[in-house]
SERO-4910 file (N, C-alpha, C, O; in steps of 0.05 Angstrom, whole numbers):
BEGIN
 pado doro    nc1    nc2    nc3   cac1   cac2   cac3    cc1    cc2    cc3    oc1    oc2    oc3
  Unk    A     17    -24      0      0      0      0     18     25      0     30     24     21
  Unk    A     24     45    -13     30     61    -19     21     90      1      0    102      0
  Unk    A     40     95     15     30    124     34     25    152     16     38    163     -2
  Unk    A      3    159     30    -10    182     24     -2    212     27      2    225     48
  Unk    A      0    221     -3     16    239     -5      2    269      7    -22    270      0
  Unk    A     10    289     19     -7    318     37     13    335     27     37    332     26
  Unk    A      4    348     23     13    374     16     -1    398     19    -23    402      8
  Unk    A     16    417     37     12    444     49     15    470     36      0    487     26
  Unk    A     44    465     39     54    489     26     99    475     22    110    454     27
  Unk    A    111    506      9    130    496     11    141    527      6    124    544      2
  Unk    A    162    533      4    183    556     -3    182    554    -19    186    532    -28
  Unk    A    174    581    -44    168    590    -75    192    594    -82    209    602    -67
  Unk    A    198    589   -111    219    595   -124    228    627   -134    248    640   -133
  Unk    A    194    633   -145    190    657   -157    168    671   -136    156    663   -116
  Unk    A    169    694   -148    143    712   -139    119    706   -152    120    686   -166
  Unk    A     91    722   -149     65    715   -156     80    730   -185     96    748   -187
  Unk    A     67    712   -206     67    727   -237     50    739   -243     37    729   -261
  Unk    A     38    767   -232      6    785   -238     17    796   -269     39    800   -278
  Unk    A     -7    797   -279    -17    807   -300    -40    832   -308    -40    850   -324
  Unk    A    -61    818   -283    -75    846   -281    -72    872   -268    -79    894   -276
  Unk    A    -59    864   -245    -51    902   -241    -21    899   -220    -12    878   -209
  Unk    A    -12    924   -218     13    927   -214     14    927   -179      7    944   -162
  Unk    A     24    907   -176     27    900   -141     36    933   -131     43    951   -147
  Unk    A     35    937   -105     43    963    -92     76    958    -86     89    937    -86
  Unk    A     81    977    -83    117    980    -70    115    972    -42     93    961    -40
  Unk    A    123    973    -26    121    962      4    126    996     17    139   1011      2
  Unk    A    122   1000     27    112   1031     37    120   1029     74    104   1019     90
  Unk    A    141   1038     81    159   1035    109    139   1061    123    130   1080    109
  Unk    A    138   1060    137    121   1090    154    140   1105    171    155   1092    186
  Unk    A    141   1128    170    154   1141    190    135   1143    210    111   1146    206
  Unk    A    148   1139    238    110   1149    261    111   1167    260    133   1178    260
  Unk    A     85   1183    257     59   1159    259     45   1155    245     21   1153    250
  Unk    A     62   1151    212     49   1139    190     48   1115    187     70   1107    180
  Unk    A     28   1093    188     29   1064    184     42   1058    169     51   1073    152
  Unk    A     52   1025    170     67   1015    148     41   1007    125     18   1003    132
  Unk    A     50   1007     99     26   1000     78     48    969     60     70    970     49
  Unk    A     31    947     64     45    922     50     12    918     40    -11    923     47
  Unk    A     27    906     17      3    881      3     11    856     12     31    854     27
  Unk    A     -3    833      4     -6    806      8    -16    794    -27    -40    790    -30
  Unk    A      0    790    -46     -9    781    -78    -14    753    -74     -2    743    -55
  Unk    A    -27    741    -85    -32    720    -94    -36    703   -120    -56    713   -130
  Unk    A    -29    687   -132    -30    683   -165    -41    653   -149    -31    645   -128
  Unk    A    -68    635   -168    -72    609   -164    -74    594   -186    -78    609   -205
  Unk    A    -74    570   -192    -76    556   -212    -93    528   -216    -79    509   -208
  Unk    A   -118    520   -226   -132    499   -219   -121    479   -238   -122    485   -261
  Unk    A   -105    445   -228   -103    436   -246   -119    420   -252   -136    424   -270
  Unk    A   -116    393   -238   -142    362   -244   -155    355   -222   -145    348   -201
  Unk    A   -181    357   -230   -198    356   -199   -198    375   -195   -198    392   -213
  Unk    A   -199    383   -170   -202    403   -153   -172    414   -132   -168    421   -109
  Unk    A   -154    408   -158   -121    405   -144   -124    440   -147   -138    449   -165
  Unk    A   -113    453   -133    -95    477   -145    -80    483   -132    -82    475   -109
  Unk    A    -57    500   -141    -33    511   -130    -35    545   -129    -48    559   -144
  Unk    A    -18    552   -108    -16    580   -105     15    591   -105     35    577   -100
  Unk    A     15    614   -111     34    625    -96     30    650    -80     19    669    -91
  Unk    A     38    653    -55     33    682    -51     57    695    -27     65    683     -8
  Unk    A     63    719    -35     79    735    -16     69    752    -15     54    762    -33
  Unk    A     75    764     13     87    791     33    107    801     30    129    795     39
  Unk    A     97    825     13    111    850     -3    136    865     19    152    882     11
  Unk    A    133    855     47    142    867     69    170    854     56    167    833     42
  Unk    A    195    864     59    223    850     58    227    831     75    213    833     96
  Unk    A    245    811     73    248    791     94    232    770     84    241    747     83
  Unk    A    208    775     77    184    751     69    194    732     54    211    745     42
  Unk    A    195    710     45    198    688     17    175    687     10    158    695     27
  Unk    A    164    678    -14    150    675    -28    142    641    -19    159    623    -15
  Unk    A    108    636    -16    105    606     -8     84    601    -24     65    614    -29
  Unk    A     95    570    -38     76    562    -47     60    538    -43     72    516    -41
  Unk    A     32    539    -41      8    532    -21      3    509    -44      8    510    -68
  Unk    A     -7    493    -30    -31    469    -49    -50    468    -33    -46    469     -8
  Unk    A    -81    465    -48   -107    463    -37   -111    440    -53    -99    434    -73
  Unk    A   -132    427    -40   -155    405    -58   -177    408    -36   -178    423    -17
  Unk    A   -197    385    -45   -218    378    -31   -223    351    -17   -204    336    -19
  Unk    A   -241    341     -5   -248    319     -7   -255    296    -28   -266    299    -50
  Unk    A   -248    276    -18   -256    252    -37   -296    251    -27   -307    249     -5
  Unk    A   -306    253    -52   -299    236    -84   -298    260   -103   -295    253   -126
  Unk    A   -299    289   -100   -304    305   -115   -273    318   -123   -267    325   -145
  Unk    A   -252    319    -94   -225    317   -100   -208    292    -90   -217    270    -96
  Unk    A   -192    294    -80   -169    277    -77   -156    273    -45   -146    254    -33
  Unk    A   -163    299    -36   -157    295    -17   -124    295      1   -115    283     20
  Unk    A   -110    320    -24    -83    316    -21    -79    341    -11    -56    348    -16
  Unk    A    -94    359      3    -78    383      5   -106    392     26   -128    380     22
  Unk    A   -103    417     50   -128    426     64   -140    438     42   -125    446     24
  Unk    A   -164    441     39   -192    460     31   -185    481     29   -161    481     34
  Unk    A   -196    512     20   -188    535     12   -201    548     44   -190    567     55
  Unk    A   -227    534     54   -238    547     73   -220    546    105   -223    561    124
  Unk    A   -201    523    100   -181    522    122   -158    530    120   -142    518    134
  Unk    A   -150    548    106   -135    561    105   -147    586    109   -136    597    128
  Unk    A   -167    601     98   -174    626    114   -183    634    137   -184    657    146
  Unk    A   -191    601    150   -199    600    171   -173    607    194   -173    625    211
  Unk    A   -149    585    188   -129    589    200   -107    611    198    -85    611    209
  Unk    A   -121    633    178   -102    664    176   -124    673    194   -114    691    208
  Unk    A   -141    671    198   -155    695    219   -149    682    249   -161    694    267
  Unk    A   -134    664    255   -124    645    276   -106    664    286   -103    682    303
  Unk    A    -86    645    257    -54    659    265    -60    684    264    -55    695    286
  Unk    A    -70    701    247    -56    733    252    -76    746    275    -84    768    267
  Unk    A    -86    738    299    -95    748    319    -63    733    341    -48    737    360
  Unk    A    -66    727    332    -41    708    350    -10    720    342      9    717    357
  Unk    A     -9    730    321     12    742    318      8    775    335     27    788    344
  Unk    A    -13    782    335    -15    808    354    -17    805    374     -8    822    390
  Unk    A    -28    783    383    -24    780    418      2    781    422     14    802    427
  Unk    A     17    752    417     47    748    418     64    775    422     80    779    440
  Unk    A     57    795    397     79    816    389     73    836    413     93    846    423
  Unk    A     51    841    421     45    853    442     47    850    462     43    872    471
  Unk    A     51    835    479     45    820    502     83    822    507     93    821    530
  Unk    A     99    823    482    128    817    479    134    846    488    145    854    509
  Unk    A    119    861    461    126    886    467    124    905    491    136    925    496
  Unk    A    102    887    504     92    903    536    110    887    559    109    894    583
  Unk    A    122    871    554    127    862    579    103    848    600    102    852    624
  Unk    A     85    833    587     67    819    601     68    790    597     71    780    575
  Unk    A     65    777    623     86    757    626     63    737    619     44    746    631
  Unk    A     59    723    611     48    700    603     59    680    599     81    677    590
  Unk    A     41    663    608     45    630    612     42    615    591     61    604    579
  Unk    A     10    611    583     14    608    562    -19    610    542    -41    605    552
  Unk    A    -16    617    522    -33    622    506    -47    607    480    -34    599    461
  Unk    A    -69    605    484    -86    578    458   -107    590    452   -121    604    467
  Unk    A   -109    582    423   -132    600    415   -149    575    405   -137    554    400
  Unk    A   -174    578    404   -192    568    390   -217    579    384   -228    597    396
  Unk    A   -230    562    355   -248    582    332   -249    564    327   -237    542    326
  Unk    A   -281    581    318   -301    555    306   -310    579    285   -309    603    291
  Unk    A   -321    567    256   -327    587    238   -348    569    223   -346    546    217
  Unk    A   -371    586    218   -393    567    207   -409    579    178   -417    601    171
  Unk    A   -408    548    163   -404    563    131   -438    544    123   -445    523    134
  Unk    A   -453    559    104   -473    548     88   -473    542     63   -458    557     50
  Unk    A   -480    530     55   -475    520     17   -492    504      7   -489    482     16
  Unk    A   -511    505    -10   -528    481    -26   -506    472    -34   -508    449    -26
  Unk    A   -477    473    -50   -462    452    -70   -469    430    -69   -466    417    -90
  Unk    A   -484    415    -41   -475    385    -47   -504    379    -60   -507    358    -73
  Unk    A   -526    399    -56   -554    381    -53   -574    404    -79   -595    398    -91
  Unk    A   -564    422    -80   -579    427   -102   -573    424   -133   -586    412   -151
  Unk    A   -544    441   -135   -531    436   -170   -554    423   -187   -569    427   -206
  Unk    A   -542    400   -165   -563    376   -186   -588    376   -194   -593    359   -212
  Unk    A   -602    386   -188   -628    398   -195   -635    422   -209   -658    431   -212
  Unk    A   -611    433   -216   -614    456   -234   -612    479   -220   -615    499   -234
  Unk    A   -608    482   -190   -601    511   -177   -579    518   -184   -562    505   -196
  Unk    A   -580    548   -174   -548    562   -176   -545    549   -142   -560    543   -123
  Unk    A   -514    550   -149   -502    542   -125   -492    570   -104   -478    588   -113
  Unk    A   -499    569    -84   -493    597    -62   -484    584    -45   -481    560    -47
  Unk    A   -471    604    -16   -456    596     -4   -448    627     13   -437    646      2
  Unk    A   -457    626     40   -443    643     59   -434    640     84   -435    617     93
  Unk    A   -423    661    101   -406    649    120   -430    658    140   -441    679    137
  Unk    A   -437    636    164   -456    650    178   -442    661    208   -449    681    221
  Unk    A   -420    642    216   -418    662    239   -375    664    251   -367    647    236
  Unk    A   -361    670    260   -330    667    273   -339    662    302   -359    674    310
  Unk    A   -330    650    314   -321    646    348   -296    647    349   -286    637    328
  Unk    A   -279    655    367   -259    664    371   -265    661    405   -282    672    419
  Unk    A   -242    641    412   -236    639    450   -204    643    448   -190    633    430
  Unk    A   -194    660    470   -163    668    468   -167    649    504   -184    656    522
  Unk    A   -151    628    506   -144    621    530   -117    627    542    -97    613    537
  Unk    A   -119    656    565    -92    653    571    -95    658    599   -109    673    612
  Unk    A    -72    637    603    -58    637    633    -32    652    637    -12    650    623
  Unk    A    -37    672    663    -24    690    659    -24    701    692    -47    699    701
  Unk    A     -8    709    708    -17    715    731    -12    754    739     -7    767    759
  Unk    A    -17    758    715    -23    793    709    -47    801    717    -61    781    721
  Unk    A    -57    821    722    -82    835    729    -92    830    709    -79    829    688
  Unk    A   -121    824    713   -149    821    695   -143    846    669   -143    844    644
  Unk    A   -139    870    685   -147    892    662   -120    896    643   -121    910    622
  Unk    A    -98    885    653    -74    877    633    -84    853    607    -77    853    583
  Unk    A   -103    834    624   -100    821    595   -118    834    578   -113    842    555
  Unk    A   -142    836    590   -161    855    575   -152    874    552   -156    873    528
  Unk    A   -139    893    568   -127    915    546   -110    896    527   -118    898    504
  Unk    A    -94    881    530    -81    862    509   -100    852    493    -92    854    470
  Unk    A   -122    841    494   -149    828    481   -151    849    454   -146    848    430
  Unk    A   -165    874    479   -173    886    452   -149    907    437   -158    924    422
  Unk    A   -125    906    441   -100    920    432    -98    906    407    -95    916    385
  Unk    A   -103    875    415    -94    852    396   -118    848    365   -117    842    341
  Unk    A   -135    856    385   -167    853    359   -162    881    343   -157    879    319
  Unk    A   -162    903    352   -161    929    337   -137    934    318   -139    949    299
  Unk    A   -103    914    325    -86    914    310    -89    890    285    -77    890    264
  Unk    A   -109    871    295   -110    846    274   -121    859    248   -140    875    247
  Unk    A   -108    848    226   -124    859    197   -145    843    193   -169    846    188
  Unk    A   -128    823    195   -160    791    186   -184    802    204   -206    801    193
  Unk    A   -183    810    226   -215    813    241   -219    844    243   -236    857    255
  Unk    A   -202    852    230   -219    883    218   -234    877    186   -251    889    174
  Unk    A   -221    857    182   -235    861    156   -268    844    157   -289    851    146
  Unk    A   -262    821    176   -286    804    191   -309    837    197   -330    842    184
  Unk    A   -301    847    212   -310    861    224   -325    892    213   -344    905    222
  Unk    A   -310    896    194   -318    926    177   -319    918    141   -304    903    129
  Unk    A   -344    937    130   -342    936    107   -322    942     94   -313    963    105
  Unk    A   -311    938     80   -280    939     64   -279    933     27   -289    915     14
  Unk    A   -267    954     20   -280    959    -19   -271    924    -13   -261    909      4
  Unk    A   -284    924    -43   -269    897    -61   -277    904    -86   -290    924    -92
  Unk    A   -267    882   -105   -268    882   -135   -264    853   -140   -245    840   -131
  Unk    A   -283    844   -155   -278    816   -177   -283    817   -209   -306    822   -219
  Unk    A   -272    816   -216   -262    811   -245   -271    783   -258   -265    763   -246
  Unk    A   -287    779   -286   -276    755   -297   -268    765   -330   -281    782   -341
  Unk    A   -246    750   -341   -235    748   -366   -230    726   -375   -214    709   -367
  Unk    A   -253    723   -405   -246    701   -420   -240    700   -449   -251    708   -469
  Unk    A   -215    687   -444   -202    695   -472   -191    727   -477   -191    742   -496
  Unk    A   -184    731   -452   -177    759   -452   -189    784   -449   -179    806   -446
  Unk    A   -223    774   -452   -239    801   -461   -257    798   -424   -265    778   -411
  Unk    A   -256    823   -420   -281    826   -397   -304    820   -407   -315    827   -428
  Unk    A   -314    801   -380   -339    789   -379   -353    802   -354   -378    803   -356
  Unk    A   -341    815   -330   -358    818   -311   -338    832   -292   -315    823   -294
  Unk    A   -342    853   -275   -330    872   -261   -342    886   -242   -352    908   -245
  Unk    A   -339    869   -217   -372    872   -195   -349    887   -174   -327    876   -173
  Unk    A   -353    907   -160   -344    913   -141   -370    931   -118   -394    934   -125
  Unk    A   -360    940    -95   -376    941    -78   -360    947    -44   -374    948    -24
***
């Protein structure tokens, strides 16, 4: 029997190859001007429901990583996490990267810290298609529990809580309307250009 191959991610060779518009410069802030980085992404669907990514953080220092997704068996393969667990697990880590950085930067001594989230998603895919619906799909709710042991005053961790939520980007964006734009092009020519 032959072991089963997973695949995550790995260190990119190259950068994302964009085509449609011109990534930003990485933008250093003097205080108390913010720093301004992008996050690019280029993906690619091959067989099944395989695809590959690449994406970097425009910030210096970053490497370029490149991601594999699939799905479940029988519709994928089953070689790589879902697209939904990976966005799930950036709104994880990057609350956790602000606690951490904070908590460092303050001098608040902590023991130790675990997060857990639950995120809850709706979709006909499996049960309508087939009957001729359009297929929909939204996110209905985030939980977010920060467990930390810590023998600091209550209102130390507190203020760290919400220091940590107001610096996170992933749960500002959870949290506040924010532009977007989608695009489709086929064969080169615009088909559709929904923003909002």
């Amino acid at each position: 029997m032959s072991e089963k191959q997973y695949h995550v991610g790995e260190l990119g060779d190259a950068q994302p190859d964009v085509t449609q518009f011109e990534p930003k410069p990485f933008k250093k802030g003097k205080p108390p001007e913010p720093l301004s980085f992008e996050v690019v992404m280029t993906a690619e669907a091959t067989e099944k429901q395989r695809k590959t990514g690449t994406v970097q953080v425009n910030i210096p220092g970053f490497s370029p990583v490149k991601f594999f997704c699939d799905e479940d068996i029988p519709i994928g393969d089953d070689t790589a996490p879902p697209p939904l667990a990976y966005m799930c697990a950036g709104i994880g880590f990057c609350l956790m990267t602000h606690l951490t950085d904070i908590y460092t930067a303050r001098k608040i001594n902590i023991k130790s810290m675990k997060l857990e989230q639950r995120v809850g998603f709706n979709t006909n895919l499996s049960n309508m298609r087939q009957l001729g619906h359009m297929t929909e799909g939204k996110t209905e709710h985030i939980e977010t529990h920060v467990l930390i042991e810590s023998d600091e005053p209550e209102e130390r961790i507190r203020d760290l809580m919400e220091e940590a939520e107001n610096a996170c980007m992933a749960h500002f964006a959870l949290r506040n309307p924010i532009p977007w734009r989608s695009r489709l092009l086929h064969n080169g020519k615009e088909l559709l250009d929904h923003s909002g």
